[in-house]
N, C-alpha and C positions, 0 to 999 in steps of 0.2 A: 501581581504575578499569579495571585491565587485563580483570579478569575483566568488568563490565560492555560494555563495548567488543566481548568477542568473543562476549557473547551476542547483543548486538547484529549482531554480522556473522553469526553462525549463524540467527539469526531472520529476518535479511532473505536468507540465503538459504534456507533453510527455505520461506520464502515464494514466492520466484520459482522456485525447484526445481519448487515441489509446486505451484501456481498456475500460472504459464508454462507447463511442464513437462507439463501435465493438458489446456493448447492443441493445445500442437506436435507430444505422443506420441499420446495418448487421440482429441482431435477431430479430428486425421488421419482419420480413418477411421470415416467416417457406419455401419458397421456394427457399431457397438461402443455407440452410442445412447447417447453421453452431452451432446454438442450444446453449447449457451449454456449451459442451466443445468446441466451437469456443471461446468462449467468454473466456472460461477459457486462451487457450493457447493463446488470444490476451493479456490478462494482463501480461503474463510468456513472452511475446515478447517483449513488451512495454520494459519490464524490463530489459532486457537480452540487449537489441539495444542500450538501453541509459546509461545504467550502462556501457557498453564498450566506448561508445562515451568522456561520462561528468564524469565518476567517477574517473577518475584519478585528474579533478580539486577541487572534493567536498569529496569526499568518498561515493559519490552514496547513499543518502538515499532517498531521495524523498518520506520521510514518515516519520511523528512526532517520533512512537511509534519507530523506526528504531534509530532515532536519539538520543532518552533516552537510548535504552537500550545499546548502543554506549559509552555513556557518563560514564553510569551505568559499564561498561567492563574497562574503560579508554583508552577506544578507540577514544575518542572525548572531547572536550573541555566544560565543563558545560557551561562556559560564552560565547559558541556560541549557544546554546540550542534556545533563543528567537528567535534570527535571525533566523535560521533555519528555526526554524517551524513558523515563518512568511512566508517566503520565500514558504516554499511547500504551506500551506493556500492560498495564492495569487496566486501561479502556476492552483491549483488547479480550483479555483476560473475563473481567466481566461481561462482555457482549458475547464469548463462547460461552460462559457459565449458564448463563439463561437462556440461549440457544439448545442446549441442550438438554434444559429440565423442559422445556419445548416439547422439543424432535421427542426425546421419552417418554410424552405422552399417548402415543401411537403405541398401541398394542403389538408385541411382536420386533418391538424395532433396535435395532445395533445402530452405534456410532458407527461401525468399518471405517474408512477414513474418515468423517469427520471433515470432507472442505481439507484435509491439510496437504502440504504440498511434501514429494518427492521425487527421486527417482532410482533406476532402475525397476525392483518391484513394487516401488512406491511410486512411480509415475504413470499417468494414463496412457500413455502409451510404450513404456519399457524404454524408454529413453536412457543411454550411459546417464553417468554423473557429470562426465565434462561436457556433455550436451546441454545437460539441467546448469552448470557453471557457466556453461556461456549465452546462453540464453537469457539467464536474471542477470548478468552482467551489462549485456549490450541492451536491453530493454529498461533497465534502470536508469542507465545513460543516458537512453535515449528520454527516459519522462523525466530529467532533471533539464534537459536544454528545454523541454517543453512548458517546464515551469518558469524557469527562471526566463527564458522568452518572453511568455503571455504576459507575465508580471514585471518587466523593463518597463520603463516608461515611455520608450517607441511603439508599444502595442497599446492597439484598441482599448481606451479602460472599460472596465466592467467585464469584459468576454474572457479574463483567466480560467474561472470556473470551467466556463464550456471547453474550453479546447483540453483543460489538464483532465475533464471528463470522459472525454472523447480521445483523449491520448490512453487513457487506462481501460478503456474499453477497446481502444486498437490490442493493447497490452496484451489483454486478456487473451482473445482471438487467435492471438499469437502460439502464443503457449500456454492455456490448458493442457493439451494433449502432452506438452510436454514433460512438466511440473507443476500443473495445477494452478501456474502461479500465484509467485510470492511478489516481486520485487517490494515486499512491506515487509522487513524483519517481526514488528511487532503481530500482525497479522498471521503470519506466520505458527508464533510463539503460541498467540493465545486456540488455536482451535487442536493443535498438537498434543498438548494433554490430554486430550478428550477422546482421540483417536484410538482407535484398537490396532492398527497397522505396525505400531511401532516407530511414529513418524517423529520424535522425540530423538529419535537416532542419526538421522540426519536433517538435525535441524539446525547444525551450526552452518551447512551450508548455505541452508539462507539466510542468515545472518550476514556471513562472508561477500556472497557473491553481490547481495543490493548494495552492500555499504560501500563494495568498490565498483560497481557501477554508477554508486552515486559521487564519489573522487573524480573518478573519469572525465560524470558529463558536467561535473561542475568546475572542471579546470578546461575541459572543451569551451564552457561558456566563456568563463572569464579571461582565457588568455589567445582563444581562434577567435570566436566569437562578438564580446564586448569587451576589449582589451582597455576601453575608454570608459568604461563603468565605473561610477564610485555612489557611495549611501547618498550621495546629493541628488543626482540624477535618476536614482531609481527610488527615491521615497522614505527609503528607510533607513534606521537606527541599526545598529550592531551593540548597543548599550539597553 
């Protein structure tokens, strides 16, 4: 369990390092041309690199809402659920922490947001709240059928990575402008602190809004979708 747990914390920060990290270094600075969608396809990288690396020891979530809707499928163990999403919280946590003794090395420079996600005046583009609520909801949804798809055992083996890379780099695309995106609770969590914006304030809605986009598309998978699924046929253990 130990060694799962800290691939888990190496994943989720793996993720906000190289994802957050491609915000606050890289699209700093409109001269360097990599904008929304640099930023988009560094999260789809993030993903795709470390999900090859560590997901054979963890099952590769590096996200709360990823590891519910897992559980939710019986894809995963309910009584590893805490650990889990300990494990990403803290990854997370550490991967903003260094992140930003980083970024402050630059002469002159404020966190301001900080990569964290909102909305209204905390959204890039002034989006309501139930705009930001349903956005992380139906996009959460939508990367839980996309996992739990790629990784059935009717799909291609080996090509999970790419396509759940390439599904969160659609993500992104999506909705930056909207909420920065989150659909990663932990993600979320860990660059929120760091922010000067006040993004700490609304931060239970992302919490909220992945964790029931992850309910959604993982009762879509299991009961529209593969209503013939069981741990025999897709691989895996729930123990």
């Amino acid at each position: 369990m130990t060694r799962k747990l800290f691939a888990e914390f190496f994943g989720t920060f793996w993720l906000v390092f190289g994802g957050c990290g491609s915000a606050v270094l890289a699209a700093a600075f409109p001269e360097l041309g990599i904008g929304f969608a640099g930023v988009a396809l560094a999260f789809g990288l993030t993903v795709l690199t470390i999900a090859y690396a560590v997901g054979g020891i963890s099952g590769g979530h590096f996200n709360p809402a990823v590891s519910l809707g897992l559980a939710i499928s019986n894809r995963f163990a309910w009584k590893d659920l805490p650990a889990y999403w300990a494990a990403q919280v803290i990854g997370a946590f550490a991967a903003s922490g260094v992140l930003f003794v980083i970024a402050s090395g630059m002469p002159g420079w404020s966190p301001g947001g900080f990569a964290s996600n909102g909305f209204g005046e905390l959204s890039p583009g002034n989006y309501s709240m139930q705009a930001a609520l349903l956005i992380e909801v139906v996009l959460t949804a939508g990367f839980l059928v996309v996992i739990l798809g790629s990784t059935s055992s009717k799909a291609p083996a080996g090509f999970a990575p790419i396509a759940i890379g390439l599904a969160l780099t659609l993500i992104h695309l999506i909705s930056i402008p909207v909420t920065n995106t989150s659909v990663n609770p932990a993600r979320s969590t860990g660059v929120a602190f760091y922010a000067e914006t006040g993004a700490t304030g609304q931060l239970w809605l992302f919490w909220v809004a992945p964790l029931l986009g992850a309910v959604i598309g993982a009762l879509i998978w299991r009961y529209l979708l593969a209503p013939d699924e069981t741990l025999d046929n897709v691989g895996g253990k729930a123990d």
